[in-house]
MIPA-136435 format. One record per residue: residue in one letter; x, y, z of N, C-alpha, C, O, CB in turn. Coordinates in steps of 0.1 Angstrom, whole numbers, plus 5000, padded with zeros to 4 digits. Glycine has a CB too. Example, Ala and Ser with C-alpha at 12.3 -4.5 7.8 and 13.67 -1.06 7.14 Angstrom:
2
 resn n_east n_north n_up ca_east ca_north ca_up c_east c_north c_up o_east o_north o_up cb_east cb_north cb_up
    A   5132    4943 5078    5123     4955  5078   5132    4967 5078   5142    4967 5085    5113     4955  5090
    S   5128    4978 5071    5137     4989  5071   5129    5000 5079   5134    5011 5080    5141     4994  5057
This chain:
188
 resn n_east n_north n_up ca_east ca_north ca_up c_east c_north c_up o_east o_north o_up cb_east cb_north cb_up
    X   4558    8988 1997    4567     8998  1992   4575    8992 1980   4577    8996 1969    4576     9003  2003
    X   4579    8980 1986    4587     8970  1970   4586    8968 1962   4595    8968 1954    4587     8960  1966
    X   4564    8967 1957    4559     8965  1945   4559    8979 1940   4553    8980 1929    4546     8959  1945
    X   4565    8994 1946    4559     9002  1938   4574    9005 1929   4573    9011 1919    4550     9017  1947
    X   4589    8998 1936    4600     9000  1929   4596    9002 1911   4596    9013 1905    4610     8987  1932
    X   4595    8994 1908    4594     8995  1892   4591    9009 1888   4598    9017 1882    4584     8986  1887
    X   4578    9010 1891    4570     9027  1888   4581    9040 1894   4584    9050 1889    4551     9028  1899
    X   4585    9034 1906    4597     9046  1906   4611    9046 1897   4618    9055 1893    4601     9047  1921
    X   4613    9033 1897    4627     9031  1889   4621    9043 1874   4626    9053 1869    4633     9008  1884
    X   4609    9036 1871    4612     9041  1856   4610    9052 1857   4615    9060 1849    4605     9035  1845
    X   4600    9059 1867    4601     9074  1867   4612    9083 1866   4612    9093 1858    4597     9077  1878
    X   4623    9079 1874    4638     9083  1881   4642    9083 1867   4647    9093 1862    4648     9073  1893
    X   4639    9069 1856    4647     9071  1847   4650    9072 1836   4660    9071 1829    4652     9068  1848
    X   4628    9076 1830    4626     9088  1822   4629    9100 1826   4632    9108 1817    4613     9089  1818
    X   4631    9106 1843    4637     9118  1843   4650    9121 1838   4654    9132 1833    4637     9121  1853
    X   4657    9110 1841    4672     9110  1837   4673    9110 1823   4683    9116 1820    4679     9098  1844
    X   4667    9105 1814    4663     9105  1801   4662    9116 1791   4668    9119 1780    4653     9100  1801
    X   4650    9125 1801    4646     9140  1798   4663    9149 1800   4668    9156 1790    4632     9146  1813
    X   4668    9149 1810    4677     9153  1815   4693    9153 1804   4702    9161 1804    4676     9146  1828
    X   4693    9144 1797    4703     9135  1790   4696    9140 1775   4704    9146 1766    4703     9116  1794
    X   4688    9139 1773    4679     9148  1763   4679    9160 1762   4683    9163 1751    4668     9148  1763
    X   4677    9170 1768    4682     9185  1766   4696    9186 1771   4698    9197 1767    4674     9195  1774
    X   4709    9181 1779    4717     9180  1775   4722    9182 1761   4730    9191 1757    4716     9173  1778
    X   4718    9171 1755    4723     9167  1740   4721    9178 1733   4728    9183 1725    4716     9155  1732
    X   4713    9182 1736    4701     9198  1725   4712    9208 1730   4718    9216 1722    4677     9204  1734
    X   4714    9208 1744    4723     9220  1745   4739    9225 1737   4743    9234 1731    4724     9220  1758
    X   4746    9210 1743    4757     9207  1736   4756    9205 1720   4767    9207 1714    4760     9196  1742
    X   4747    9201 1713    4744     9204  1699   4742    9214 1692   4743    9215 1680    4736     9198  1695
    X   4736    9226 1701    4731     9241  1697   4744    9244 1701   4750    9240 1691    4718     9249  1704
    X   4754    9250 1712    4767     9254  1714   4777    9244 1703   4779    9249 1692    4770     9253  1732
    X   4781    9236 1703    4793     9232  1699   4788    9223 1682   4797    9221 1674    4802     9222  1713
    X   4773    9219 1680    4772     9210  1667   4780    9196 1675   4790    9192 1669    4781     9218  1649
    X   4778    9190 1686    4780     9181  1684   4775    9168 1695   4781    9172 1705    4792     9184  1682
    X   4771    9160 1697    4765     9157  1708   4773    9141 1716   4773    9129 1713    4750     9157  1704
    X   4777    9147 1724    4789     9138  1727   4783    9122 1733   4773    9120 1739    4799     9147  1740
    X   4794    9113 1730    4794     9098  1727   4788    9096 1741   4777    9090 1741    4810     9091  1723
    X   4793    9101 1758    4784     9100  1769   4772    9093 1769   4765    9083 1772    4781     9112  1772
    X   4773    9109 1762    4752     9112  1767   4747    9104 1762   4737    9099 1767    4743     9127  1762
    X   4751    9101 1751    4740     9088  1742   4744    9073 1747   4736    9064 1746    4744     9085  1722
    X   4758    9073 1755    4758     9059  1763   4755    9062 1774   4761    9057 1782    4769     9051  1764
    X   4746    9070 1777    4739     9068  1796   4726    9070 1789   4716    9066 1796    4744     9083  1814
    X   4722    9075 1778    4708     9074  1779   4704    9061 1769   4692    9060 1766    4701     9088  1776
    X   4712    9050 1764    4712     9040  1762   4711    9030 1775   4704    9021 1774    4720     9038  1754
    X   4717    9032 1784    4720     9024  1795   4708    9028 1801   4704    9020 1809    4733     9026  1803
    X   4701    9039 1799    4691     9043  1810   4679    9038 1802   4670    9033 1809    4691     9060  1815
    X   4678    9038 1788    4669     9028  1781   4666    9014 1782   4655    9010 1784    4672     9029  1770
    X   4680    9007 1780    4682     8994  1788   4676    8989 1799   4668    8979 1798    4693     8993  1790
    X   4679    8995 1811    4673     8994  1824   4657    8994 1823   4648    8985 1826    4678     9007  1834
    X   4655    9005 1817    4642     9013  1813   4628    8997 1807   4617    8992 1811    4648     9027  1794
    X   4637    8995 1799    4628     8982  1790   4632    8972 1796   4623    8964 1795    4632     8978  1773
    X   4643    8966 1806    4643     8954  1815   4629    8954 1820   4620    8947 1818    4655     8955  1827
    X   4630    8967 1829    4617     8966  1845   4603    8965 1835   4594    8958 1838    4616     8987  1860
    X   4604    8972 1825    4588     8975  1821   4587    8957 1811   4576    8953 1808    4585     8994  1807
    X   4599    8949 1809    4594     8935  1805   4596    8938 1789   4594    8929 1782    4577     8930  1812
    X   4597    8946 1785    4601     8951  1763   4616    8950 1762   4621    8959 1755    4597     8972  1754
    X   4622    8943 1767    4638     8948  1769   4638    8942 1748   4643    8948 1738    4653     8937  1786
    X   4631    8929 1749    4634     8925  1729   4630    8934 1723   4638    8942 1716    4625     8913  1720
    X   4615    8934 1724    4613     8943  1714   4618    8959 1708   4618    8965 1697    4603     8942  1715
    X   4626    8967 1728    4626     8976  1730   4644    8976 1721   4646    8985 1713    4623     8979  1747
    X   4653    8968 1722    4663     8965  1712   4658    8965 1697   4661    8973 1688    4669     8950  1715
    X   4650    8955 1695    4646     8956  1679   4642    8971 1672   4644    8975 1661    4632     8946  1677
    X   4636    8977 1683    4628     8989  1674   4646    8996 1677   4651    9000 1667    4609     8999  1682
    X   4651    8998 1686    4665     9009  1688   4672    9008 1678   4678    9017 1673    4675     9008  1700
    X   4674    8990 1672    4684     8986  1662   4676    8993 1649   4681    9002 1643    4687     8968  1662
    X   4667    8989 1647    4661     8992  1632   4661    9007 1632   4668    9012 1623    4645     8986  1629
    X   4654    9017 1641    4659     9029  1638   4677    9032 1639   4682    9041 1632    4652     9038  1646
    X   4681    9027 1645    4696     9027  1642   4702    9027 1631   4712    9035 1629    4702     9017  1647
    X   4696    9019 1620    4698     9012  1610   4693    9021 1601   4701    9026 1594    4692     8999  1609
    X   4682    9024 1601    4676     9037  1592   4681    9049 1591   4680    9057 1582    4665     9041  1595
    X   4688    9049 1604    4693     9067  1608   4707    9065 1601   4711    9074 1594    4695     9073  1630
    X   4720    9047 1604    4726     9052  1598   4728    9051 1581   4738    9055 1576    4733     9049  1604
    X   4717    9045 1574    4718     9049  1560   4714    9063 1556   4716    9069 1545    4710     9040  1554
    X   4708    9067 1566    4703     9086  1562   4725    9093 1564   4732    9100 1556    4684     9098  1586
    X   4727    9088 1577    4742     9091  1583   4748    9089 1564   4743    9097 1556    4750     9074  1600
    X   4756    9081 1558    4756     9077  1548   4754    9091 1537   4763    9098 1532    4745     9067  1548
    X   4741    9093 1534    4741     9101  1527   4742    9114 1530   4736    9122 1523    4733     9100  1521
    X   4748    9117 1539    4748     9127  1545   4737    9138 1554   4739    9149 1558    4753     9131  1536
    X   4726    9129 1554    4715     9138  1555   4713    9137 1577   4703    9139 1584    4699     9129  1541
    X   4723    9134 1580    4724     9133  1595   4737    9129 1600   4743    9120 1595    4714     9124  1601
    X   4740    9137 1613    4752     9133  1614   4754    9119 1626   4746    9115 1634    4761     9146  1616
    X   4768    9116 1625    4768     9101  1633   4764    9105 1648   4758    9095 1652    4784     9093  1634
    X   4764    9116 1657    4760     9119  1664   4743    9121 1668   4737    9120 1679    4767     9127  1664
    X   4737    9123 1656    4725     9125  1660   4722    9111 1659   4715    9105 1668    4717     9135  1653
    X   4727    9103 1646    4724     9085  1649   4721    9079 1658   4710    9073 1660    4734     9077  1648
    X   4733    9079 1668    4733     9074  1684   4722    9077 1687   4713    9069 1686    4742     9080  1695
    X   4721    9091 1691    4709     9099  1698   4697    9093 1698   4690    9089 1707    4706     9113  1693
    X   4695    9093 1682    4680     9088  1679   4683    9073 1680   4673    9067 1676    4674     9092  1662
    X   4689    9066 1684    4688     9048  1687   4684    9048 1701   4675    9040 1705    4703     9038  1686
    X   4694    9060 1710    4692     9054  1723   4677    9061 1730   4671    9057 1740    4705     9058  1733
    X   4674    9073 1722    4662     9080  1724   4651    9070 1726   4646    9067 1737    4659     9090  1711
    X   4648    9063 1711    4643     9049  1707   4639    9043 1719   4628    9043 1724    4654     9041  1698
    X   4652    9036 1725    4657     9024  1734   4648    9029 1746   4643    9021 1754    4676     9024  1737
    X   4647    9046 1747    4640     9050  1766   4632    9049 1763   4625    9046 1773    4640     9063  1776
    X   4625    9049 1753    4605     9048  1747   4602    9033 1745   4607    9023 1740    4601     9056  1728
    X   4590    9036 1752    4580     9021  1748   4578    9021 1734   4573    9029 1726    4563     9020  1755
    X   4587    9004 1734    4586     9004  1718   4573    9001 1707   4573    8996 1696    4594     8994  1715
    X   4564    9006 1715    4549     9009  1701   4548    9024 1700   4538    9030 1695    4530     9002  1706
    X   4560    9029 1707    4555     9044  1707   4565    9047 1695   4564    9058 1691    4557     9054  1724
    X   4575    9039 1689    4585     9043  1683   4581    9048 1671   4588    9058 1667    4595     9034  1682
    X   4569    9044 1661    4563     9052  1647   4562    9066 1650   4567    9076 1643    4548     9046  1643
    X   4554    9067 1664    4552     9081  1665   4563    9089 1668   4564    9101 1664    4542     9084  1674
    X   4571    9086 1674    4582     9095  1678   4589    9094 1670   4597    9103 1673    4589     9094  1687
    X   4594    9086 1657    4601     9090  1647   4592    9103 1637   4598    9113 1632    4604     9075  1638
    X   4572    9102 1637    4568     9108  1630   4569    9120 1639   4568    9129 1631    4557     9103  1624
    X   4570    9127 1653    4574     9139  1658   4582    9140 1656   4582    9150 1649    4573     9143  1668
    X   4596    9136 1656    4615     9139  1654   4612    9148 1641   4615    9159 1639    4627     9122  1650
    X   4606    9137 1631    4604     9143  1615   4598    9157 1617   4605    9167 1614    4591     9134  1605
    X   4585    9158 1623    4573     9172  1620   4590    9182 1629   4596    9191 1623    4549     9172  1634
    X   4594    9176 1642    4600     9190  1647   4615    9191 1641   4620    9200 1647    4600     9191  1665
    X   4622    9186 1634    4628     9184  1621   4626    9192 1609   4635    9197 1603    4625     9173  1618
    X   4612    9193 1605    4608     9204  1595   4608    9223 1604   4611    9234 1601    4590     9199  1588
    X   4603    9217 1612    4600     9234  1622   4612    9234 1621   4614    9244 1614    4593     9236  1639
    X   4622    9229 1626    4635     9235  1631   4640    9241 1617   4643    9253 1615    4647     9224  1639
    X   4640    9232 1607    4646     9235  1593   4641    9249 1587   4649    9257 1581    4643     9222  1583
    X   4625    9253 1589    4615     9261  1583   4623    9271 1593   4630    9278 1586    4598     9258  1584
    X   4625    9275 1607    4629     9280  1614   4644    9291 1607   4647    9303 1607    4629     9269  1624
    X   4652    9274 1602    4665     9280  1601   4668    9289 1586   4677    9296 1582    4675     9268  1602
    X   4654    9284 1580    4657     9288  1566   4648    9302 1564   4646    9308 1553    4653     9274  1553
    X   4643    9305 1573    4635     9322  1574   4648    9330 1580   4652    9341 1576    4618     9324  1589
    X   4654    9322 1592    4661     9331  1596   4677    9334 1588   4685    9344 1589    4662     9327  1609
    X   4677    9324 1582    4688     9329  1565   4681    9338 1560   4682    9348 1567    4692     9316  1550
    X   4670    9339 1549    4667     9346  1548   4666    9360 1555   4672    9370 1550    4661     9340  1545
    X   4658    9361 1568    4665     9373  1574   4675    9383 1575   4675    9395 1572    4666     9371  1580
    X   4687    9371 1582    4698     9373  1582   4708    9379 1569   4718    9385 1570    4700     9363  1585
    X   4700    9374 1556    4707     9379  1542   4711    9397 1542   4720    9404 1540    4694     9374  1527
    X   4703    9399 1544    4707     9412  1543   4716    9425 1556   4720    9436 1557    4694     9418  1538
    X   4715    9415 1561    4722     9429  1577   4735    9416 1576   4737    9404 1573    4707     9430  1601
    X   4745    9430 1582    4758     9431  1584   4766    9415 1584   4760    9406 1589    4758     9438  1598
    X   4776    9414 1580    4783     9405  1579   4796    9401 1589   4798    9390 1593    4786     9407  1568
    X   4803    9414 1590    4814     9415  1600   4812    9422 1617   4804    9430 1623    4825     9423  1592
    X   4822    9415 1621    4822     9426  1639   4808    9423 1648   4800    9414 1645    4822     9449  1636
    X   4807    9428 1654    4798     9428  1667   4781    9425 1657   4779    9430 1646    4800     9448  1678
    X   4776    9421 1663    4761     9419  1658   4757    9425 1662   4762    9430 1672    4753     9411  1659
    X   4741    9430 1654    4735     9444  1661   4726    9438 1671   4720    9428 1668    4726     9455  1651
    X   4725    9441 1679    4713     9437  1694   4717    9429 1702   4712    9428 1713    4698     9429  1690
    X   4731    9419 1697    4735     9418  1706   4743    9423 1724   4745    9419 1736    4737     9414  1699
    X   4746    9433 1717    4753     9443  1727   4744    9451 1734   4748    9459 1742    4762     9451  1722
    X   4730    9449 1731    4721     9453  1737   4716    9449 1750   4706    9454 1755    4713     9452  1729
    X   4722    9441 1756    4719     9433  1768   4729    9429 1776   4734    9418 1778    4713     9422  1766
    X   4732    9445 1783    4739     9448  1792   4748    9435 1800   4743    9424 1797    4730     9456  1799
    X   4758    9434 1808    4762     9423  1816   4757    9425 1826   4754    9416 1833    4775     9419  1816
    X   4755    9438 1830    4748     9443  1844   4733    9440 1843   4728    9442 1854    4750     9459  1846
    X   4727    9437 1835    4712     9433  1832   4707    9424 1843   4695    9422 1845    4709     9425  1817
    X   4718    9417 1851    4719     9403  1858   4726    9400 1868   4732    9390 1871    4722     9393  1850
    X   4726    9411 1874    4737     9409  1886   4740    9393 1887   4733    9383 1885    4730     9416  1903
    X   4754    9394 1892    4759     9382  1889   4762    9371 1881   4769    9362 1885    4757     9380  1892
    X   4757    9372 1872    4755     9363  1860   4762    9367 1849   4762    9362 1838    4742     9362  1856
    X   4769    9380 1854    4779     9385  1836   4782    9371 1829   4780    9368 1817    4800     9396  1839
    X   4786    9367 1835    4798     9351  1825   4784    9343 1817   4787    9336 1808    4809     9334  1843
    X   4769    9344 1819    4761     9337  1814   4758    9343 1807   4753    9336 1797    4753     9333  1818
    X   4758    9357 1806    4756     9366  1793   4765    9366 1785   4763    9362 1773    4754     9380  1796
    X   4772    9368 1787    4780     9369  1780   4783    9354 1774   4787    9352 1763    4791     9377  1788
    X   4781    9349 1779    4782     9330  1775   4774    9336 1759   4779    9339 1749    4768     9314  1790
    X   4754    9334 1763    4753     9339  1756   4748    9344 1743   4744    9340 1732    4757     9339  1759
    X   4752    9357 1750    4756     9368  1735   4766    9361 1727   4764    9363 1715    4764     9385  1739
    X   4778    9351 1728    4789     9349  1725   4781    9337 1713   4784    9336 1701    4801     9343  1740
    X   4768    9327 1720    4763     9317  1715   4753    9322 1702   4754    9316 1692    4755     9309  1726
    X   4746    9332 1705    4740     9346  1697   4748    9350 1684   4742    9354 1675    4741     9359  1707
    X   4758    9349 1684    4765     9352  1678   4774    9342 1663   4778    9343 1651    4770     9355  1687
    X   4773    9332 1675    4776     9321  1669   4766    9313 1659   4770    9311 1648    4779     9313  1677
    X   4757    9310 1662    4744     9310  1661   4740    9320 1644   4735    9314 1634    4738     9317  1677
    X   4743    9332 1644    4738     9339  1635   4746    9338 1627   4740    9338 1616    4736     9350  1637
    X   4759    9335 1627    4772     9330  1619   4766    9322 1609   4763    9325 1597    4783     9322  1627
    X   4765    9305 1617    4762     9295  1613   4752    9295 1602   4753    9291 1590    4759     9288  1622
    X   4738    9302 1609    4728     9308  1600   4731    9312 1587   4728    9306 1577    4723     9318  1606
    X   4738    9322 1587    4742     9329  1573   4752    9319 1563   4754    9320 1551    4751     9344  1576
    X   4757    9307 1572    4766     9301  1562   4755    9290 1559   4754    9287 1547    4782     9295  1567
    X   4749    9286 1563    4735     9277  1561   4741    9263 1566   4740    9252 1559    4728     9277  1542
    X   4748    9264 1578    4754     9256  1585   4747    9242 1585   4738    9240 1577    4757     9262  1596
    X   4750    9232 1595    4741     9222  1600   4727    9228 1607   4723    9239 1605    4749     9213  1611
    X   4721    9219 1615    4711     9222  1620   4714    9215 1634   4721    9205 1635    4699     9217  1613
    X   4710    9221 1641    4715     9214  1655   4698    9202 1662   4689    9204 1670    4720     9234  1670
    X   4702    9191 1652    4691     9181  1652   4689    9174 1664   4680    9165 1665    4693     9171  1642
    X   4696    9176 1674    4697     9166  1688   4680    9179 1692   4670    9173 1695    4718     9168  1703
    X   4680    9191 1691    4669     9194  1694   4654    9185 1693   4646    9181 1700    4669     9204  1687
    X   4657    9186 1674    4643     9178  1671   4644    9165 1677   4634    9159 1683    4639     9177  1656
    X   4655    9159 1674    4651     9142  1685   4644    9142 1701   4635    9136 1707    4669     9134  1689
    X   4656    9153 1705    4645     9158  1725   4633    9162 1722   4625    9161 1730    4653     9175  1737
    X   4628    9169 1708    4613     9178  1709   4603    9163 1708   4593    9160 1715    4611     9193  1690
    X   4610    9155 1695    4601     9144  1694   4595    9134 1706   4584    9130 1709    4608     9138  1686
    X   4612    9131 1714    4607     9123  1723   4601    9131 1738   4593    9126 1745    4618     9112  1727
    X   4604    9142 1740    4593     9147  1746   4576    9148 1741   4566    9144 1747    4597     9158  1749
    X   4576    9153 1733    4563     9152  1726   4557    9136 1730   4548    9135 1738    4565     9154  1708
    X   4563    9127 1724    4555     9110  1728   4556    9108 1741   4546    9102 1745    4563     9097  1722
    X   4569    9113 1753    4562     9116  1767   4549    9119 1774   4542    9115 1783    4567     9124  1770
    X   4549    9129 1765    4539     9140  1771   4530    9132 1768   4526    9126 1778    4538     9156  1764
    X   4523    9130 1753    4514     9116  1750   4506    9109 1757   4494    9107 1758    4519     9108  1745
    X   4520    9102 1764    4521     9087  1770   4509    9088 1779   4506    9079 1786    4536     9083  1779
C-alpha cells in the first residue's frame, strides 16, 4: 500500500489543482480578479506535486521562466499581475516537458476567449444600453425552487458580464490558463 502513496499523493493533488483552477476562472469571471490564495496553494500544491514525481529543478526552472515571460507581457500591459501568478503556479502543477504545450493551449484558448469576446461586442453594439437587460429577466427565480439567491447571483453576473462586454473590458484570462492546463491534463 506504501509504494502506491506517490500515485495517490499526486492524484489528490492534480485534483486539488483542477479545483484551485476553476476557482480562479470563477473568481476572475465574477470579480476580474484572481486572488493571491489560490495561486499560493496551487503553487504549494505544484511544489509537493514535482517533489514526489522527482522534477522539483526542472519543475522551478520552467515555473520561473514562464514567470518571467508572463511578467514582461504583465509590463506591457498585455496581462494582468494576477493572471502572472496563475500562469507560474499553473506551470509549477505540470510536468515540466509538458510546459511548451500548455503555454501553446493557454495561447489557442486565449484567442477563443478573445474571438468569443469580440463577436459578442459586436453583438452587443446595437441593443440597449441602460436598466434591466433583455432576457435576462427571463428566468424566473421560481425556475429553481430554492435556489432564487443563485439566480439571481446569476442574472446579476449576466449582467455584469454584458456591461464589461460593451465597454471592451479585460478578459477574464484565469479561464484560458484553467482551459490550457486542463487541456495538457487531459493529454497526459
Amino acid at each position: 500500500m506504501l509504494h502506491h502513496f506517490p500515485q495517490l499523493a499526486a492524484a489528490a493533488l492534480t485534483a486539488a489543482s483542477v479545483v484551485l483552477l476553476l476557482a480562479a476562472s470563477a473568481t476572475d469571471l465574477a470579480f476580474r480578479r484572481v486572488p493571491n490564495m489560490v495561486s499560493a496553494l496551487l503553487t504549494i500544491s505544484g511544489l509537493i506535486l514535482r517533489a514526489v514525481s522527482g522534477s522539483l529543478a526542472s519543475g522551478l526552472l520552467a515555473a520561473l521562466a514562464v514567470f518571467a515571460m508572463a511578467a514582461f507581457c504583465w509590463r506591457r500591459g498585455w496581462l494582468g499581475g494576477g493572471d502572472v501568478k496563475l500562469l507560474a503556479a499553473a506551470t509549477l502543477s505540470l510536468p515540466p516537458l509538458l510546459t511548451p504545450s500548455f503555454l501553446l493551449a493557454v495561447a489557442l484558448a486565449g484567442g477563443v476567449l478573445a474571438l468569443l469576446y469580440l463577436a459578442l461586442s459586436l453583438l452587443l453594439r446595437g441593443s440597449s444600453a441602460g436598466g434591466r437587460e433583455a432576457g435576462l429577466s427571463a428566468l424566473p427565480s421560481e425556475a429553481l425552487p430554492g435556489r432564487a439567491g443563485m439566480v439571481r447571483f446569476f442574472q446579476r453576473l449576466l449582467r455584469i458580464e454584458r456591461w464589461r462586454i460593451r465597454q471592451r473590458g479585460s478578459l477574464p484570462y484565469a479561464a484560458a490558463i484553467a482551459a490550457g492546463a486542463f487541456f495538457v491534463l487531459i493529454k497526459q
